[in-house]
C-alpha positions in Angstrom: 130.9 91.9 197.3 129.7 88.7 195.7 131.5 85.8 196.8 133.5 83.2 194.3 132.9 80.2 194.1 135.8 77.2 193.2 135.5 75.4 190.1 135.8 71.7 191.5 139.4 70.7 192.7 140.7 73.3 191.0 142.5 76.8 192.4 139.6 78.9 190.3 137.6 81.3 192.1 135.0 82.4 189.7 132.0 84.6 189.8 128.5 83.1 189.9 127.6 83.9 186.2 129.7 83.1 183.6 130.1 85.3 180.6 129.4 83.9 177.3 131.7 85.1 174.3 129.8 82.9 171.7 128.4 86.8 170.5 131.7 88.3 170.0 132.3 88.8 166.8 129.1 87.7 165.6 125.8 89.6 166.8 127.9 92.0 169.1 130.9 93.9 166.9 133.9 94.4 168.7 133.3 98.1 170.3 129.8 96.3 171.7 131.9 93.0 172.6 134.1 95.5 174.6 131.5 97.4 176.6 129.4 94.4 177.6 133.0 92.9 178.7 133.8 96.3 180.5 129.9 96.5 182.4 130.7 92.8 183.1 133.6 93.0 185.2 133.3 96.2 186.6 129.9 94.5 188.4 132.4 91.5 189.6 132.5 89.2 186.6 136.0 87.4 185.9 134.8 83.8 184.1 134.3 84.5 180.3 133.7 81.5 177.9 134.4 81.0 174.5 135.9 78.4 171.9 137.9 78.5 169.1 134.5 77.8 166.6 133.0 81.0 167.9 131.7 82.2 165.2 132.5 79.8 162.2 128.3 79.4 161.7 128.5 83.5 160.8 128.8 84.3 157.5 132.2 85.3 156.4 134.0 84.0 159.3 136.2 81.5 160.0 136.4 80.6 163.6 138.5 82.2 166.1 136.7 85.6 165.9 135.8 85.4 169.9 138.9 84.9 171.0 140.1 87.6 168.7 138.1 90.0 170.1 138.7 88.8 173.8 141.9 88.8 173.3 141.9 92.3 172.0 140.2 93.3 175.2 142.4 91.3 177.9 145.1 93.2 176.1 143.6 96.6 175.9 142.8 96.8 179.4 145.9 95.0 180.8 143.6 92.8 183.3 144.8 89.3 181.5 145.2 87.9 185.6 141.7 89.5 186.7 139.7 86.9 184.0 139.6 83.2 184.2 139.2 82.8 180.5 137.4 79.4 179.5 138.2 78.3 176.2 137.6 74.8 174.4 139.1 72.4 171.3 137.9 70.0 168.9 135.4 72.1 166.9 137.4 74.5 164.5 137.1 74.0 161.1 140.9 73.7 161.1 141.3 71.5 164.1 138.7 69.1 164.5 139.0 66.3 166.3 140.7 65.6 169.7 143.8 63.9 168.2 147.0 65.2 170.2 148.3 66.6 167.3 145.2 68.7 166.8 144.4 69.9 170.3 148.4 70.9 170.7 147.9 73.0 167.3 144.6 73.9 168.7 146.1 75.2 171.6 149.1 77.3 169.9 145.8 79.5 167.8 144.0 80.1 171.1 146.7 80.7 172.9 147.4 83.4 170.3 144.3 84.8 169.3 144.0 85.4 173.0 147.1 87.4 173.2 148.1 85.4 176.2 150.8 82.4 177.6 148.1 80.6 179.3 144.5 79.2 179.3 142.8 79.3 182.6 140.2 76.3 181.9 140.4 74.5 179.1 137.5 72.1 177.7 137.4 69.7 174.9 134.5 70.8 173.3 132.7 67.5 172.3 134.1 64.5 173.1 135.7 62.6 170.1 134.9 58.6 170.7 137.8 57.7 167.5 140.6 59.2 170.3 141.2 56.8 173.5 141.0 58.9 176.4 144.5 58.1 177.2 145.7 60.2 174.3 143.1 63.3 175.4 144.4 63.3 178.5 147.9 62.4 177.8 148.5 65.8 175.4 146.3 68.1 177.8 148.1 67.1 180.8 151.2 67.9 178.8 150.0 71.3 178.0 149.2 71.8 181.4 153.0 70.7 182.8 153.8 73.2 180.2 152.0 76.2 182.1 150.0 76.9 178.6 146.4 75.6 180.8 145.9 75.8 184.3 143.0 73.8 185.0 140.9 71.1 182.1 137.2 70.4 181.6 134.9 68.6 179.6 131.7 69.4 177.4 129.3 67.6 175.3 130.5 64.1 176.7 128.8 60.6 177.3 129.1 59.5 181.3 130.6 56.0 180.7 133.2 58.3 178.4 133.5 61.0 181.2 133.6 58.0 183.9 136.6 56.6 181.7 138.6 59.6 181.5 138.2 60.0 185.4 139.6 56.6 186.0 142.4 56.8 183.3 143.4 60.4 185.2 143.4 59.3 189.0 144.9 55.7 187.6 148.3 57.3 185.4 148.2 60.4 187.8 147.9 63.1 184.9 145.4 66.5 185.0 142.0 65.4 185.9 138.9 67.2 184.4 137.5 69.9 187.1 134.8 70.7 185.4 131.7 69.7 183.0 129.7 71.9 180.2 126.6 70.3 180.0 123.2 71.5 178.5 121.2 72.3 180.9 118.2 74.1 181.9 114.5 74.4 183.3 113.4 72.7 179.6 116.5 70.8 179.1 116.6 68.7 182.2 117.2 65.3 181.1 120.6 66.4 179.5 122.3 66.6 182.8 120.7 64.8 185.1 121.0 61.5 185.7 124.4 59.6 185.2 126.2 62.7 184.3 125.4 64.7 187.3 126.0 61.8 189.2 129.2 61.4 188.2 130.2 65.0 188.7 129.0 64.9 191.9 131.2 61.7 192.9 134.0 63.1 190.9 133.8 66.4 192.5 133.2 68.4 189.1 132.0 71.6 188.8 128.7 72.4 186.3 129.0 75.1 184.4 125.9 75.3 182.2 125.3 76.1 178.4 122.1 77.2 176.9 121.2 78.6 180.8 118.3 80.2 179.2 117.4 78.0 176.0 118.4 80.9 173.6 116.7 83.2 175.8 113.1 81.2 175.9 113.7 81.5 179.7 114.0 85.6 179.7 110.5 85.4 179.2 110.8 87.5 176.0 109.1 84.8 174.0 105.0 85.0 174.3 102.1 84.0 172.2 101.7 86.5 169.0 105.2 87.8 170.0 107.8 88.7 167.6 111.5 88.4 168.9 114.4 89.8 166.6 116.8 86.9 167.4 118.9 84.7 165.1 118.2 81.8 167.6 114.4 83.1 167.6 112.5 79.8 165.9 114.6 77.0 168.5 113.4 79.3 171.7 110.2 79.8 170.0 109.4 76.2 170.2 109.4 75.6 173.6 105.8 77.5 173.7 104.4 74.7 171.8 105.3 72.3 174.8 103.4 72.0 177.9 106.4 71.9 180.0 107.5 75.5 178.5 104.0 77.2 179.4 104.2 75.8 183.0 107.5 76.7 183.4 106.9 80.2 182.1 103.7 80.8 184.4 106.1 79.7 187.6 108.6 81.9 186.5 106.4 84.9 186.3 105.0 84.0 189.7 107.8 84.1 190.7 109.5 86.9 189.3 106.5 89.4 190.4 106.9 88.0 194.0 110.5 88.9 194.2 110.6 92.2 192.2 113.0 90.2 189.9 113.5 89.8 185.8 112.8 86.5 184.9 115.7 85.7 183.6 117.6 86.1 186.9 115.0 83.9 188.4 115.6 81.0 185.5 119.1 81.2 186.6 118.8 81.5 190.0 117.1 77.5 190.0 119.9 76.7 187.9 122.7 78.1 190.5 121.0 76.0 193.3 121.6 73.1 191.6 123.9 70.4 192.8 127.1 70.3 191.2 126.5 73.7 189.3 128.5 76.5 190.0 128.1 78.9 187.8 125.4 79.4 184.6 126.5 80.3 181.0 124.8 83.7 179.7 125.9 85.9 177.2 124.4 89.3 176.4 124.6 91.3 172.7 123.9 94.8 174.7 124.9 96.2 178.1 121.0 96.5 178.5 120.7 92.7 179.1 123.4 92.2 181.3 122.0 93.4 184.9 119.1 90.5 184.8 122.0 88.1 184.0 124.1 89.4 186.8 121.3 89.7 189.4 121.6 85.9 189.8 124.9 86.3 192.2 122.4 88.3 194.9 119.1 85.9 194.1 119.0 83.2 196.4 115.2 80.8 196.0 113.6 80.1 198.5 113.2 76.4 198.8 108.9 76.5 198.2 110.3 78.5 195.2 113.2 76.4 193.7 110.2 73.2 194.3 107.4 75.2 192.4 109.9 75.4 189.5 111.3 71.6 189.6 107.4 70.6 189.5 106.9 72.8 186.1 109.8 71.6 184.1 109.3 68.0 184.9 
């Protein structure tokens, strides 16, 4: 049995991989969206992410369509207090912003499209520098007084901002942020670390990491000459034009080959042992992809290992 691990100073126990939902609704149709989900927690998952955007980039949709489909699911299989369900605010077409009108109607639409009374972990989604912190925190501490959120985070936020917010929190005595969404991975280091991991680490935040696997350039899918059928294919593609991305590859495969593991759960497995990270972001389209994403909660690096790879993505 894999153990949980707590999201910062909150009461969340969550499994080491976190399931993202940005493909519900989008490359994975609902009956797929539901087996993944299924496969997922039946190996020990209970942390899914999504947003209220997911998918309003797709053709056709509006936003919300991740959630829907969640929702659908949580309610289908009765297991709505088995999940911690991550959602986040500020990016729908229909609620941008993180005004405290907007996140409170943001909020309402999750909360329904989710088919549920309460949000486990909600993030604002990227920070909006035209709202003082002390209205951000103000209307999510109210929502969670109200039982409608259990726990808060941020994502896609500045440190002196995220520093700010901290203060203003442990100052007025309102809901705290327990956790931070950063971008961050073996070819995306710079994003994180730094003042933003620092200030995690001093505030006692939990990572939680999107892009875990740079739209899947660290699966090791993506070779010279090789042809990937992926909508995020030419961004991951890129990163074997870089130096960093062909050293980081050829450790990984190393790697992987010593271990008898995928390189995927390898790419992960360096981000897990991170400080401050506790669990990855990873979403799969297919059952087929999910056991190298789940593999991460029995990998542990050795520490030779976990330095071979620091060296290749400096």
């Amino acid at each position: 049995m894999t153990s949980l691990r707590t999201l910062g100073s909150s009461e969340l126990e969550v499994f080491p991989l976190s399931l993202g939902g940005n493909v519900f609704g989008w490359t994975a149709d609902e009956a797929q969206s539901f087996a993944v989900l299924d496969a997922y927690t039946a190996a020990g998952g209970n942390f899914v992410d999504t947003a209220d955007v997911y998918s309003a980039w797709a053709p056709g949709n509006r936003g919300g369509e991740s959630e829907t489909v969640l929702g659908n699911w949580l309610a289908a299989r009765g297991n709505r207090s088995e999940v911690v369900v991550a959602t986040k605010v500020g990016a729908h077409p229909d609620h941008k912003g993180l005004s405290a009108n907007t996140v409170r109607a943001a909020a309402e639409e999750s909360l329904r499209r989710l088919r549920t009374d309460y949000i486990d972990l909600y993030y604002t989604h990227y920070d909006d520098p035209s709202v003082p912190v002390e209205e951000i925190l103000t209307v999510l501490d109210g929502l969670v007084r109200e039982g409608k959120v259990r726990a808060i985070a941020a994502s896609n936020i500045s440190a002196g901002r995220l520093q700010e917010s901290l203060d203003f929190s442990d100052r007025e005595g309102v809901a705290r942020y327990v956790a931070l969404q950063p971008h961050y991975n073996l070819v995306s280091r710079d994003t994180y670390e730094g003042p933003l991991q620092d200030i995690a680490s001093r505030g006692g935040l939990a990572a939680v990491p999107y892009y875990a696997l740079a739209s899947g350039f660290l699966t090791g899918k993506y070779r010279p000459g090789a042809k990937v059928d992926s909508p995020r294919a030419a961004g991951a593609g890129e990163h074997l034009q870089t130096e960093r991305g062909v050293r980081v590859l050829a450790a990984l495969d190393r790697i992987a080959e010593e271990r008898g593991a995928e390189v995927a759960t390898v790419a992960l497995a360096w981000l897990a042992a991170q400080p401050t990270v506790a669990a990855p972001i990873a979403s799969a389209r297919t059952v087929e992809q999910l056991p190298a994403l789940l593999a991460v909660a029995d990998l542990t690096l050795k520490d030779d290992e976990l330095a071979e790879l620091t060296r290749a993505s400096a």
